[in-house]
N, C-alpha and C positions, 0 to 999 in steps of 0.2 A: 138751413136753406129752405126757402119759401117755394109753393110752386113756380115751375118754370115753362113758359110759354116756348113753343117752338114756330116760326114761321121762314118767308122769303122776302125777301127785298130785291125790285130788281129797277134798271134804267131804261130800260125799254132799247139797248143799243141795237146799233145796226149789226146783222152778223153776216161773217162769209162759209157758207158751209162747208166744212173740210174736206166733204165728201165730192162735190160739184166743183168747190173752188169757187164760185157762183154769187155773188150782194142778193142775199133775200130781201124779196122788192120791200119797200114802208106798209105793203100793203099787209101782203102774208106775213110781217112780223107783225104789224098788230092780232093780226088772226092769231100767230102763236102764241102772243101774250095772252091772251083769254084764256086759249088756251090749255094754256101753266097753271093762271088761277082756277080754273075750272077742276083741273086736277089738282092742286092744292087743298080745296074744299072738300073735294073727293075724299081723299085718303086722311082728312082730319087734322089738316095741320090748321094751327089756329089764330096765323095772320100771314096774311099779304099784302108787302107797300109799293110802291110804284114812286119812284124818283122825280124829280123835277129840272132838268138843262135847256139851255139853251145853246146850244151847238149842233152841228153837221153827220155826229155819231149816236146823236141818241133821239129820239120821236116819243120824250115825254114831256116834251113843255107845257102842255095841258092836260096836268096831273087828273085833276079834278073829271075831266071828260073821260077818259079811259078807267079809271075809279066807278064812274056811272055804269060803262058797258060793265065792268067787273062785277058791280051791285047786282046788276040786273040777271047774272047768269050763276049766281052765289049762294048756297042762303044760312051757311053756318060760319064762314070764315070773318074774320074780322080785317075789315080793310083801312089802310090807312094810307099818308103820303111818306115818301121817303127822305129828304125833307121839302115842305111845299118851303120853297122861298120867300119869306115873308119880309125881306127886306126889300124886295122888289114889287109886292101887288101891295093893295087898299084892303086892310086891315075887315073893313066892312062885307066886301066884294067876297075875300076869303069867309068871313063867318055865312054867309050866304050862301058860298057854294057847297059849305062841308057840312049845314046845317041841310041844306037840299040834300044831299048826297047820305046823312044820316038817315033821312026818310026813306030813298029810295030803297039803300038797306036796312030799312026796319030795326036799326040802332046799332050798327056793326063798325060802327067809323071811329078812328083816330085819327086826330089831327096832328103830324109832327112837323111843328115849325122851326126854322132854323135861318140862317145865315147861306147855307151853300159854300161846296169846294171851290167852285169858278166863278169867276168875276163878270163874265158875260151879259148877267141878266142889269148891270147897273148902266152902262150904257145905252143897252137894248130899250130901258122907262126912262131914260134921261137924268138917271142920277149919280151923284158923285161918289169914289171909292172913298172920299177923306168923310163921309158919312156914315161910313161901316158898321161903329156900333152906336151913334145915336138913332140910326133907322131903325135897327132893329129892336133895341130897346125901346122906344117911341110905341113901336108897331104894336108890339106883342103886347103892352100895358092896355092900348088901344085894347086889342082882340078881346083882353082877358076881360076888361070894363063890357064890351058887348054881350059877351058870355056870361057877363054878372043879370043883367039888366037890358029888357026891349028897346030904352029910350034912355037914349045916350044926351050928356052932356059934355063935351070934351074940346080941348085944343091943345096944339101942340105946335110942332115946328113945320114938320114935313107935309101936311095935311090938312085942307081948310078944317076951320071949327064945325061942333054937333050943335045943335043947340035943342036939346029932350027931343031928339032924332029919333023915331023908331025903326031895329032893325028886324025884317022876317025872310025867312021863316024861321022859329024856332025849330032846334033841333028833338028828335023823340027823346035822346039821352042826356040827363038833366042833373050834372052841367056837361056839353060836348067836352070827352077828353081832349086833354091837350098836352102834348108832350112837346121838351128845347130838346132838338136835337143837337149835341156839340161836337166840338174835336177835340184839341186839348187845350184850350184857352181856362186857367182856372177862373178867370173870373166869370166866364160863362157855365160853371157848377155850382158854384156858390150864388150868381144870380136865381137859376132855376130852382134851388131848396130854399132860397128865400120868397120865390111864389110860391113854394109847396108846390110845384109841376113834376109830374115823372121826366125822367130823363133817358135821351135815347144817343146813346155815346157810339161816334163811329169810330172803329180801330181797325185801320186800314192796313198797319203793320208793324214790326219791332213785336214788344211781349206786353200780352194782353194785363199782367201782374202789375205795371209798372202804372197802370194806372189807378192803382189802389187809393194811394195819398189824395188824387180829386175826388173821386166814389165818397172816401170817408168826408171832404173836408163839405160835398156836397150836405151827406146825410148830416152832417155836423148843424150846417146853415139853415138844413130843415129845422132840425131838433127847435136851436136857439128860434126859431122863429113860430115853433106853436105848432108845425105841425104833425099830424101824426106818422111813426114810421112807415105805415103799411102805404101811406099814402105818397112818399119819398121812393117808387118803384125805379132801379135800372134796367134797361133792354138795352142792349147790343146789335149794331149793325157791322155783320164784319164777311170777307172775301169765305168763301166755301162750297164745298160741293161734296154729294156721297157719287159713288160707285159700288161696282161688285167688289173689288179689291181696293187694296190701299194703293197700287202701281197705275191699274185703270183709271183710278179717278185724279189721281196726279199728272197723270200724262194727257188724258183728254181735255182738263182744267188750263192745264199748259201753254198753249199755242196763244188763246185770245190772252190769257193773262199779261203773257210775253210783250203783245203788240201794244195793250193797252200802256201797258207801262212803260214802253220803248218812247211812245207815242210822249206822255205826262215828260219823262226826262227830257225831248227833244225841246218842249216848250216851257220848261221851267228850271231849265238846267240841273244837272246832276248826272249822277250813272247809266245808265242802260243796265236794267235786270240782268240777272244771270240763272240758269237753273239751280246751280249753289246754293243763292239766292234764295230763290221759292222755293226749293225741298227744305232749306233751315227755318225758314219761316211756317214751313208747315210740321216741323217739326214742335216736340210735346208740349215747348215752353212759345212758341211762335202763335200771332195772331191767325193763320188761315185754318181753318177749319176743313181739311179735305181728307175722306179717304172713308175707306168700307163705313157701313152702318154704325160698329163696334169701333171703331174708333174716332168717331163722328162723336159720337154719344158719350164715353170718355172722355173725350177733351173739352165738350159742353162743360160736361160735370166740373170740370176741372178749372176749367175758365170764371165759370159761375161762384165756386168756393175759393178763388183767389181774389174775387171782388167784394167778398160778404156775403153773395149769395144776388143772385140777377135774375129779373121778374120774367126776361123775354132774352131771346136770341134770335136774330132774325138773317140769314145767309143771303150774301149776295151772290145766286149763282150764275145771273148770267154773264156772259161769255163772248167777245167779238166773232170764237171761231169754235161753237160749241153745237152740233149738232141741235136740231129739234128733237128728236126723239131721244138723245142721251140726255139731254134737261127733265122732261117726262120721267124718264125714266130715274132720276136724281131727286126730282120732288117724290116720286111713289118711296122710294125708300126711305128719304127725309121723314114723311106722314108713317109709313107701313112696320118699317125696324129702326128708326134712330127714336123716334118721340116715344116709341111704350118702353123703352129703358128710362128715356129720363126722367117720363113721368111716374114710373113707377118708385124711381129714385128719390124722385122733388116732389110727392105726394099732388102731385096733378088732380085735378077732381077728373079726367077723362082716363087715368089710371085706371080707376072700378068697374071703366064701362067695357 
């Protein structure tokens, strides 16, 4: 098992804080979010992404622009998108803004492209759901051909023609990362190790083991196609949170988790969560990741060695109904006591320091 990256991923949601009861206005959570990265940077943790929606509970639809204030207030963390929607923007637009955005961070950007859980942003640019996956496949060939080469020549379906277009600005990281972020569509693992792209797998729930057979049949698709393993990296984006106990930070994690999910069943049909529920799934074989330092950091390990072994782990902590300062206070221990076990475990190069 390779080193292991530890960071946060978050949506940027709107929160009610449980203390007030109180909607923190769009203004003060953007303040928070900085915030959180500022502290994340702080304490050494060594990425932070920022999600992309388009709906009424979250104030990330302009990844890219919150990404900039983050660059600007940063200067060791690595920033990425959580996934920037790529079926929905101009392939061109995109390498533009994350090549900008590499400069302003002095080379600290990943770019994770993806598809998106909701469907909102395809109405929102005018386009249709029965295009699903020739958009995105379209797009991201697009991206990757810009990422090769200043002057493009290119046409396709979705997109007027290039014709030896040049795009700038280049990025300082040569070539800008670029990672597919998926869910569990195998053919969207097996596409990504056939560009040789890292992959950044979300597992929102059930047991994080079960998705061993895509991991391998990805790394498989790498192999047969040339390229190298180290270069076939997976990260993880999945629900989590530390505290001071394993009770505290189950209970505090609790409430928004509840809502959020009460909310996804109400509009997609299915059950309403249950505490049951969340405590089994936070249990040893369960995707959430919540509870003291020490067992944060053990189920990392454990998650990471049921996969082959995982480049990145990146927690979604926030929270509809999650204090500001218990966030704070969840990143400091994420950076302070979860990461020097594991890196000391996964031979981290920030282990020795």
């Amino acid at each position: 098992m390779g080193p292991m990256q530890i960071g946060i991923d978050s949506f940027v949601s709107a929160v009610t804080d449980p203390g007030t009861g109180e909607v923190v206005s769009p203004a003060d959570r953007v303040a928070h979010l900085l915030e959180e990265v500022t502290r994340a940077d702080e304490v050494g943790l060594d990425s932070f992404g920022i999600g992309e929606h388009h709906r009424s509970e979250y104030y990330d639809s302009a990844p890219a622009v919150l990404l900039a204030a983050a660059a600007a207030r940063t200067s060791d963390i690595r920033l990425n998108s959580a996934v920037k929607v790529l079926s929905a923007d101009d392939p061109v637009r995109v390498f533009q803004d994350f090549a900008t955005l590499d400069l302003v961070s002095r080379g600290r950007m990943d770019l994770v492209v993806g598809r998106g859980s909701f469907t909102e942003a395809f109405p929102l640019f005018g386009l249709s759901l029965r295009d699903y996956d020739s958009l995105f496949e379209e797009k991201l060939g697009l991206l990757l051909k810009i990422r090769d080469e200043p002057a493009v020549t290119w046409s396709g379906t979705h997109r007027p023609a290039l014709d030896a277009q040049t795009v700038y600005p280049r990025p300082l990281q040569d070539p800008l990362p670029i990672w597919v972020g998926v869910g569990g569509t195998p053919e969207s693992f097996i596409r990504a190790g056939v560009l040789g792209l890292p992959l950044m797998v979300a597992i929102i729930g059930g047991q994080p083991h079960r998705f061993r057979p895509l991991v391998d049949a990805y790394r498989e698709a790498g192999r047969r196609a040339g390229h190298p393993a180290e270069q076939l990296r997976v990260g993880l984006h999945c629900f989590g949170f530390v505290g001071d106990s394993d009770q505290h930070a189950a209970d505090d994690f609790y409430p928004g988790w509840a809502e959020m999910f009460t909310k996804m069943a109400r509009e997609r049909g299915g059950r309403p969560p249950s505490r049951a529920a969340y405590d089994a799934t936070r249990g040893p074989s369960g995707a959430y990741i919540i509870g003291d330092p020490e067992t944060v950091a053990t189920k990392m390990l454990a998650v990471s060695e049921s996969l082959g072994g995982v480049s990145r782990i990146s927690l979604q902590m926030t929270n509809v109904r999650l204090a500001h300062e218990n966030l704070l206070h969840g990143i400091e221990l994420l950076g302070t006591r979860v990461a020097p076990i594991v890196r000391a475990a996964t031979g981290h190069p920030s282990a020795a320091g």
